[in-house]
ROSE-4610 file (N, C-alpha, C; in Angstrom, 1 decimal, always signed):
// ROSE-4610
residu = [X/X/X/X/X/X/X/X/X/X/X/X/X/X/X/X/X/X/X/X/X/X/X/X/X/X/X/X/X/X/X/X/X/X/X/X/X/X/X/X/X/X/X/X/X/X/X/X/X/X/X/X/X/X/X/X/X/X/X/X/X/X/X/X/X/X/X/X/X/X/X/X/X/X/X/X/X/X/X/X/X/X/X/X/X/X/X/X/X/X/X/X/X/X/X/X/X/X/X/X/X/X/X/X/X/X/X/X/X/X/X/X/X/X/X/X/X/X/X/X/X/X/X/X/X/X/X/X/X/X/X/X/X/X/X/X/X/X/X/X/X/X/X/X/X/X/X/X/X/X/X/X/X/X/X/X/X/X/X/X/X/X/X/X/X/X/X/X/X/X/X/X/X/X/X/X/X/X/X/X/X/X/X/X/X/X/X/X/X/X/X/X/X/X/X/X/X/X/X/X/X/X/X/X/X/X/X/X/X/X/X/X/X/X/X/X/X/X/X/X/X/X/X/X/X]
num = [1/1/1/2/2/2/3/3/3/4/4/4/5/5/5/6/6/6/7/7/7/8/8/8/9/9/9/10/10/10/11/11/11/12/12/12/13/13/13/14/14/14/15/15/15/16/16/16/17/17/17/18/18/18/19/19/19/20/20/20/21/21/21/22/22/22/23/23/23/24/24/24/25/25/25/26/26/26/27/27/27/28/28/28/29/29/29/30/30/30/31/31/31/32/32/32/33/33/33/34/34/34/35/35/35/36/36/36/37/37/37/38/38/38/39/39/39/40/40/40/41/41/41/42/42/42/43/43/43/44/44/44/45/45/45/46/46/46/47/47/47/48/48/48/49/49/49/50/50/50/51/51/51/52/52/52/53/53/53/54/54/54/55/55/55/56/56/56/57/57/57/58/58/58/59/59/59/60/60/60/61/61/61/62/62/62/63/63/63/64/64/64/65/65/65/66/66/66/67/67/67/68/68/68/69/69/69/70/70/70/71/71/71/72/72/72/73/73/73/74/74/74/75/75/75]
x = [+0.8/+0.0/+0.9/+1.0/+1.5/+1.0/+2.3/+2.1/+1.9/+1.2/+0.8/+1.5/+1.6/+2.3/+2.0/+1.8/+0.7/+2.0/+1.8/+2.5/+1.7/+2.3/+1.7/+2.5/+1.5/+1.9/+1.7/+2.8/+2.0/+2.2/+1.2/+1.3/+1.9/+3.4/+3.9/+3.4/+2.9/+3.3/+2.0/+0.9/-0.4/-0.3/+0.5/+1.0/+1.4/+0.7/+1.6/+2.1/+2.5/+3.2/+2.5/+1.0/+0.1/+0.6/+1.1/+1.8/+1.2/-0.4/-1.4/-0.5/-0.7/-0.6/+1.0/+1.5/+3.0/+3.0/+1.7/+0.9/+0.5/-0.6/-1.7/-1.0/+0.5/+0.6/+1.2/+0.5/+1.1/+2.6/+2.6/+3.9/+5.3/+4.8/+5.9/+6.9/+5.7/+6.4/+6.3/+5.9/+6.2/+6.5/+7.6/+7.8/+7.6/+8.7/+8.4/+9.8/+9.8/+11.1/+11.7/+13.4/+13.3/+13.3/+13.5/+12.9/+12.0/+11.4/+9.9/+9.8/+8.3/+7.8/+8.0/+6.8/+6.9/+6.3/+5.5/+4.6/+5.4/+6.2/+7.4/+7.3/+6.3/+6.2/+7.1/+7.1/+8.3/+7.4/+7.3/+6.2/+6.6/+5.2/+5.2/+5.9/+6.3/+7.0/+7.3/+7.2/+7.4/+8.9/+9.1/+10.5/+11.0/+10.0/+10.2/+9.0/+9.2/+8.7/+8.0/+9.3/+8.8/+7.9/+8.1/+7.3/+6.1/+5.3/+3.9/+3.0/+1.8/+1.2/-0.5/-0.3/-1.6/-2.8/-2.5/-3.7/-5.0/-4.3/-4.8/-5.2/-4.7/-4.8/-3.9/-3.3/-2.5/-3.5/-4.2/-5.0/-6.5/-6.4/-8.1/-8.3/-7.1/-6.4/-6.3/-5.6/-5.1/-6.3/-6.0/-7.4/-7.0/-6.0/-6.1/-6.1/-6.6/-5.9/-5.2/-3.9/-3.0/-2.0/-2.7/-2.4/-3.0/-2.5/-3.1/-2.2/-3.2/-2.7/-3.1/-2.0/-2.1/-1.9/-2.1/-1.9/-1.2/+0.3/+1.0/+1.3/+1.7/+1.4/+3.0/+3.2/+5.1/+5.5/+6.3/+6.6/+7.0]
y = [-1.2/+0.0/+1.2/+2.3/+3.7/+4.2/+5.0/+6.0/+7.3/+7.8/+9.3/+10.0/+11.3/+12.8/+14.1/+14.5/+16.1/+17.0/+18.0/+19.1/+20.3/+21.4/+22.8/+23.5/+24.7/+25.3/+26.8/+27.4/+29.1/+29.7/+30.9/+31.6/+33.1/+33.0/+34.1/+35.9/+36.0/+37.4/+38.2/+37.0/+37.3/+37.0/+36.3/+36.2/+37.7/+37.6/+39.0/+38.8/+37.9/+37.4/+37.2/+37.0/+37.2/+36.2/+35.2/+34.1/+33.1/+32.9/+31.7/+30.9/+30.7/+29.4/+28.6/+29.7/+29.1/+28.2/+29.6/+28.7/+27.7/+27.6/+26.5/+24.9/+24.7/+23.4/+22.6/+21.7/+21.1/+20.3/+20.5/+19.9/+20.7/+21.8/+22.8/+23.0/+23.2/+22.6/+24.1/+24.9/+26.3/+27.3/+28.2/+29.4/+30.7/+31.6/+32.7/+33.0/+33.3/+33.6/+34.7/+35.1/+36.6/+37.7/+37.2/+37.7/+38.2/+39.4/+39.9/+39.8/+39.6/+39.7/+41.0/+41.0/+42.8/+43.5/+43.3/+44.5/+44.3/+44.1/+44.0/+43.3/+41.8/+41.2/+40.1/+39.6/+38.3/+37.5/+36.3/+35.4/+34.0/+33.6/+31.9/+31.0/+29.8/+28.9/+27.6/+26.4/+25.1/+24.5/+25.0/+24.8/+23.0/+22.4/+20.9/+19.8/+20.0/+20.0/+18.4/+17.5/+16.0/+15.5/+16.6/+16.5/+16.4/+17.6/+17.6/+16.5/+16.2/+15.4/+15.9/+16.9/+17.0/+17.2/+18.0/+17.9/+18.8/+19.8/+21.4/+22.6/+22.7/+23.3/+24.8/+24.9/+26.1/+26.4/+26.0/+26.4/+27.1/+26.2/+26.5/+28.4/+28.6/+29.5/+30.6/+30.4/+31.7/+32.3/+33.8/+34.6/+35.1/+34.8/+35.5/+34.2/+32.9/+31.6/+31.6/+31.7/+31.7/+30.2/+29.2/+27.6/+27.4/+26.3/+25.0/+23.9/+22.8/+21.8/+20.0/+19.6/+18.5/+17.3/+16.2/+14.7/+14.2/+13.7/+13.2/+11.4/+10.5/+9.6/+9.4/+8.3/+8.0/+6.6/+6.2/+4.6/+4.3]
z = [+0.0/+0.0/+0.0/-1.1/-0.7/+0.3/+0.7/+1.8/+1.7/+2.0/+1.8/+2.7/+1.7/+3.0/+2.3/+3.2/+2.5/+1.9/+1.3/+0.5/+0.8/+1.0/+0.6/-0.2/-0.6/-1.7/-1.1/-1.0/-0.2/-1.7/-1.7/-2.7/-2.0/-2.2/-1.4/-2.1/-2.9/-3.5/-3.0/-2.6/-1.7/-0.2/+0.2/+1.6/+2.6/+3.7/+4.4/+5.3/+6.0/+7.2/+8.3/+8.2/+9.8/+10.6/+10.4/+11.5/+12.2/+11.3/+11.4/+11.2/+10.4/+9.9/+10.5/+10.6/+11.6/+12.9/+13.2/+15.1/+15.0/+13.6/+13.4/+13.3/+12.8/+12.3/+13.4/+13.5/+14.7/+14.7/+13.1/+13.4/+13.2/+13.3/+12.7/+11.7/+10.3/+9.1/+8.8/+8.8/+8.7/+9.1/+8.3/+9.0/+8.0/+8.8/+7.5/+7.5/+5.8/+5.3/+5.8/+5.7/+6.2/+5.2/+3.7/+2.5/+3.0/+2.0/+1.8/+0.4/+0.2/-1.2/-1.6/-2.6/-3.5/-2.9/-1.9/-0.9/+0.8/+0.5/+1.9/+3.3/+2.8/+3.9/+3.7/+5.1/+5.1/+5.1/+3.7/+3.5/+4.4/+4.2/+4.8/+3.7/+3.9/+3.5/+4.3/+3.4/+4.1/+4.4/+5.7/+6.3/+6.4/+6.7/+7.1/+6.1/+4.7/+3.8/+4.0/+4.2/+4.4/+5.7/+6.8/+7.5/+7.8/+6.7/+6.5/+6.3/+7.2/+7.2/+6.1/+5.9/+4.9/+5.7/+7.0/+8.2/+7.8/+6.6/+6.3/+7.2/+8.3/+9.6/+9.3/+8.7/+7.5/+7.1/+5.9/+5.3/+5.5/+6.3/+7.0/+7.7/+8.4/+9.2/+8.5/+7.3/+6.2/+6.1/+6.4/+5.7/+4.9/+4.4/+2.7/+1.7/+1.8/+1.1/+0.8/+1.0/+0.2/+0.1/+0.9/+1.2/+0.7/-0.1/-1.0/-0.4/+0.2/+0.6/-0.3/-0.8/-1.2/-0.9/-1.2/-0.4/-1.7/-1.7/-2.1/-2.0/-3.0/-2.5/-2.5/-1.8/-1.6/-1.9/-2.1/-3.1/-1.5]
């Protein structure tokens, strides 16, 4: 049987750094860059990429959507 493991996808250039979705994941797969995008926020991003379990607890959180969370399958 494959094994699944979640992915997200931030859409940083709509991201503003509110710091949901950093609190929200339980497993602490996200942080925020120290980059800023084009409107001068330090966006979110998936720090611990293989970690993600696909819970969508990021996403749910985001008030701007800017998470898309996917379920990946693993050999």
């Amino acid at each position: 049987m494959a094994k699944i493991k979640g992915a997200i996808v931030v859409d940083t250039e709509r991201c503003k750094g509110c710091s949901l979705c950093v609190v929200a994941c339980p497993l602490n797969v996200i942080s925020l860059k120290k980059e800023v995008n084009a409107k001068g926020y330090n966006y979110a991003y998936p720090m611990l990429e293989d970690t993600c379990n696909g819970c969508s607890s990021c996403a749910i959180v985001c008030p701007d959507g800017c998470i898309s969370v996917f379920k990946v399958k693993c050999d």
